[in-house]
C-alpha positions in Angstrom: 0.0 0.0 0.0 2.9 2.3 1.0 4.6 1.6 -2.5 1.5 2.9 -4.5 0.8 6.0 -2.1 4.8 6.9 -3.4 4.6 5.6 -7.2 0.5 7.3 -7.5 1.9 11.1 -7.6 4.5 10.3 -9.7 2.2 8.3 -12.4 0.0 11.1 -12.2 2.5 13.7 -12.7 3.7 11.6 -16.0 0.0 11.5 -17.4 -0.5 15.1 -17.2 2.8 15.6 -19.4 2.1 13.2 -22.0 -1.2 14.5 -22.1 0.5 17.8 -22.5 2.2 16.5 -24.9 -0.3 14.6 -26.9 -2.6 18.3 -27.1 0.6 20.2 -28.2 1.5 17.8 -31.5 -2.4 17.4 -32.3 -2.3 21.4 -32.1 1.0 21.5 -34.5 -0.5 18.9 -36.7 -4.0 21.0 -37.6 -1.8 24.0 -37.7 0.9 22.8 -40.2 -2.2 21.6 -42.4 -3.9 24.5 -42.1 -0.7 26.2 -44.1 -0.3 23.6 -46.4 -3.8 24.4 -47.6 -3.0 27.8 -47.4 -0.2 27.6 -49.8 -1.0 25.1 -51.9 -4.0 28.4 -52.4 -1.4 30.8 -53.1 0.5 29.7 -55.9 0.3 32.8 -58.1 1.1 35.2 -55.5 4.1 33.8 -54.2 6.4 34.5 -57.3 5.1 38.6 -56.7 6.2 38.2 -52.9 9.3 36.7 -53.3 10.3 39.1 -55.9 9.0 42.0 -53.4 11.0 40.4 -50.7 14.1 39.8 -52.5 13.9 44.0 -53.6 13.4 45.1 -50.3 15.6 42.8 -48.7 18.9 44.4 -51.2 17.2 47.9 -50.4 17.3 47.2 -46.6 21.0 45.9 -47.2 22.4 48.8 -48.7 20.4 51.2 -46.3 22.1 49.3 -43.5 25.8 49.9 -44.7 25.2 53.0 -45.4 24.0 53.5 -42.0 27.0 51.6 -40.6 29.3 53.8 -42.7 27.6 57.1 -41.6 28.1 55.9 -37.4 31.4 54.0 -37.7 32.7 57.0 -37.2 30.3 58.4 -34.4 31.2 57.4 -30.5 29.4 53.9 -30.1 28.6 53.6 -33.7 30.8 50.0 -33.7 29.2 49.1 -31.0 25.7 49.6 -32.3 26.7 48.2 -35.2 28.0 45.1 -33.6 24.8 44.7 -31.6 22.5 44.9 -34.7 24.4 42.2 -36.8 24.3 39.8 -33.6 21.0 40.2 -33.4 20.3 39.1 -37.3 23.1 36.4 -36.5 20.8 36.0 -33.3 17.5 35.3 -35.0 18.6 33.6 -38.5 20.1 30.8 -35.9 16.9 30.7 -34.7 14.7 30.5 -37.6 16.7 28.0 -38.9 16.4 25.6 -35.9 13.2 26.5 -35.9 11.9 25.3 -39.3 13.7 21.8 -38.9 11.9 21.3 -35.2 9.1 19.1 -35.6 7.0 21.3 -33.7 6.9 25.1 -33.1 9.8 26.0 -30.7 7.5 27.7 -27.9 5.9 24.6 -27.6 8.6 22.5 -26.6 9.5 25.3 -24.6 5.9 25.2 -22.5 7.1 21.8 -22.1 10.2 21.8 -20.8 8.7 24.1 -18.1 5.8 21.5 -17.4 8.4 19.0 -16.9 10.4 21.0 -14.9 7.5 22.1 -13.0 6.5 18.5 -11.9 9.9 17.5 -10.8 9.8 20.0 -8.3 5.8 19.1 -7.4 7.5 15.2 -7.2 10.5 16.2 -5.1 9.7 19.0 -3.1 5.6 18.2 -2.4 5.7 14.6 -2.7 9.1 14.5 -0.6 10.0 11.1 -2.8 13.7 12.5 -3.7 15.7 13.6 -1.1 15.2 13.3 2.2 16.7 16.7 4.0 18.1 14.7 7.1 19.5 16.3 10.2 18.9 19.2 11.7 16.9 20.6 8.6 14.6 17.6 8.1 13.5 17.8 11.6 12.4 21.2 11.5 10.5 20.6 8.4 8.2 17.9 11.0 5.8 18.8 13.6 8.0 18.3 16.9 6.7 15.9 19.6 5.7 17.6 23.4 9.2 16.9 25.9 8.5 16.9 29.9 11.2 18.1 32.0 11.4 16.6 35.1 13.9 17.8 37.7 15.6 14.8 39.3 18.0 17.2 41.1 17.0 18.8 44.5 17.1 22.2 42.9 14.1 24.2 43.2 12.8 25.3 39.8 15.6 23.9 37.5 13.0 21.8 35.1 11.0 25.1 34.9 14.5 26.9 33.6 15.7 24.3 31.3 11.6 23.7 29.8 12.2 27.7 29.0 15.8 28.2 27.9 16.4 24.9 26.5 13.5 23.1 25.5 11.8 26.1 23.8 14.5 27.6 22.1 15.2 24.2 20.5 11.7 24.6 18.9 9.8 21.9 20.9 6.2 22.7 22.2 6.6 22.4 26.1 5.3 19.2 27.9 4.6 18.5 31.4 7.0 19.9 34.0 7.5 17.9 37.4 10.1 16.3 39.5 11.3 12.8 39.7 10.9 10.2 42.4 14.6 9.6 43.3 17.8 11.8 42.1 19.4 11.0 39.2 23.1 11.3 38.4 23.2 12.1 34.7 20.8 14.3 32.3 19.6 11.4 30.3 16.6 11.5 27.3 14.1 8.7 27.9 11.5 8.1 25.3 8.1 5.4 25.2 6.2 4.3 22.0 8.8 3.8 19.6 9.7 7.6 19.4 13.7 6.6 19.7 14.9 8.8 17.0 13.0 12.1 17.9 14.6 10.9 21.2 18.3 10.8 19.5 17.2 14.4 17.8 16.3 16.4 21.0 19.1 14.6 22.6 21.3 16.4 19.8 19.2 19.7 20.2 20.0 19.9 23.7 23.5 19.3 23.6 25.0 22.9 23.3 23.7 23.4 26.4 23.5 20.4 28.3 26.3 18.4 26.9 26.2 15.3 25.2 23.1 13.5 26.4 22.6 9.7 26.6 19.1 8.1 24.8 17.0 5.5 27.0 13.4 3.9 26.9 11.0 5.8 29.9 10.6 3.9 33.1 7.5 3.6 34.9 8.1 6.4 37.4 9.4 9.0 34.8 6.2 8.0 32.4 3.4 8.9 35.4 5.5 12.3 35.2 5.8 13.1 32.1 1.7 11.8 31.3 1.3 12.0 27.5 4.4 13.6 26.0 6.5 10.8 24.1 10.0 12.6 25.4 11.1 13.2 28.6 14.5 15.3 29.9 15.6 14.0 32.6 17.9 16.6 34.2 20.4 14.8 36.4 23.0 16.0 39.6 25.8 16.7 36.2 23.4 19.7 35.1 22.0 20.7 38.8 24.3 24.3 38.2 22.6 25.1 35.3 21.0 28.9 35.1 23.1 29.6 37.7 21.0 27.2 40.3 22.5 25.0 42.9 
């Protein structure tokens, strides 16, 4: 079932461009016969044109080298004139890659961007390419609840670390209470599978806790910490911290 949630987006996404595709060529196909009827109609008048075209084209020419002449010697006339036949260079190369394309250029183009488009949809929406792991991936998740419970005998200390540690590492604040016996070491204990958001918060709270140890929740610490998955159990090592003990 999981396999055809992850392969459904993608199917669909390759439909849509070879339907795409399919509307484009039927599109080209009625336009191309549309000018072959067009000039298979206009026979006689083509010779005219063409003879038109080929006069104005030599006029056009000679007006432009004349031009050219006139501003070579004008500041920026080179330039200008430089410009102006990279441009015609510009747009002949285009014209001819355009008449041995199969299809008008601007099509493919709408396509490319379709396509582009739904790789993006696939691996930024869909999240089936890359997984952004780390830091990064975690803040793209909803973050469980974490209890703090103080198994020091410092007054207030969960209350302190829930605020300045806890909250800052972007994790919505859980139950706050203290522990039935003391506890030597700051230690993460987790219930219901949740061992790597367990390993994550451990890493979160490590700037300012130190490097923290990972552990499934006993029964004591679980009546504490009541729904919340995570618990940070604050041991004797971090009794000093915020300035307390």
């Amino acid at each position: 079932m999981h396999a055809i949630e992850s392969i459904g987006p993608v199917l669909g996404i390759v439909a849509f461009v070879g339907l795409a595709i399919l509307a484009f060529l039927l599109f080209q196909q009625a336009r191309d016969i549309r000018r072959l009827r067009e000039w298979a109609g206009r026979a006689p008048e083509r010779a005219t044109e063409a003879a038109d075209a080929v006069q104005a084209a030599s006029e056009a020419s000679r007006n432009g080298e004349a031009g050219e002449e006139a501003s070579a010697g004008q500041p920026g006339g080179r330039l200008r004139g430089a410009w102006h036949r990279f441009s015609l260079a510009v747009r002949d190369r285009y014209a001819a890659i355009d008449r041995r394309l199969p299809v008008d250029g601007r099509y493919i183009l709408v396509v490319l961007v379709v396509a582009i488009v739904a790789v993006g949809v696939v691996t930024s929406g869909f999240g089936l390419v890359g997984g952004g792991g780390g830091d990064n991936g975690r803040h793209h998740k909803k973050l469980p609840a974490v209890a703090v419970i103080n198994g020091t005998s410092v007054p207030g200390l969960a209350a302190t670390v829930q605020d300045k540690v806890v909250k800052r590492a972007g994790y919505p604040p859980g139950p706050v209470g203290n522990a039935m016996a003391s506890v030597n070491a700051t230690v993460v204990e987790y219930a219901g599978g949740e061992q790597s958001e367990a390993r994550d918060l451990a890493k979160a709270v490590n700037g300012k806790l130190g490097e923290t140890p990972v552990q499934p929740m006993t029964s004591d610490i679980s009546d504490v910490a009541g729904k919340a998955k995570l618990a940070l159990v604050l041991g004797l090592d971090d009794a000093g911290f915020g300035g307390g003990g």
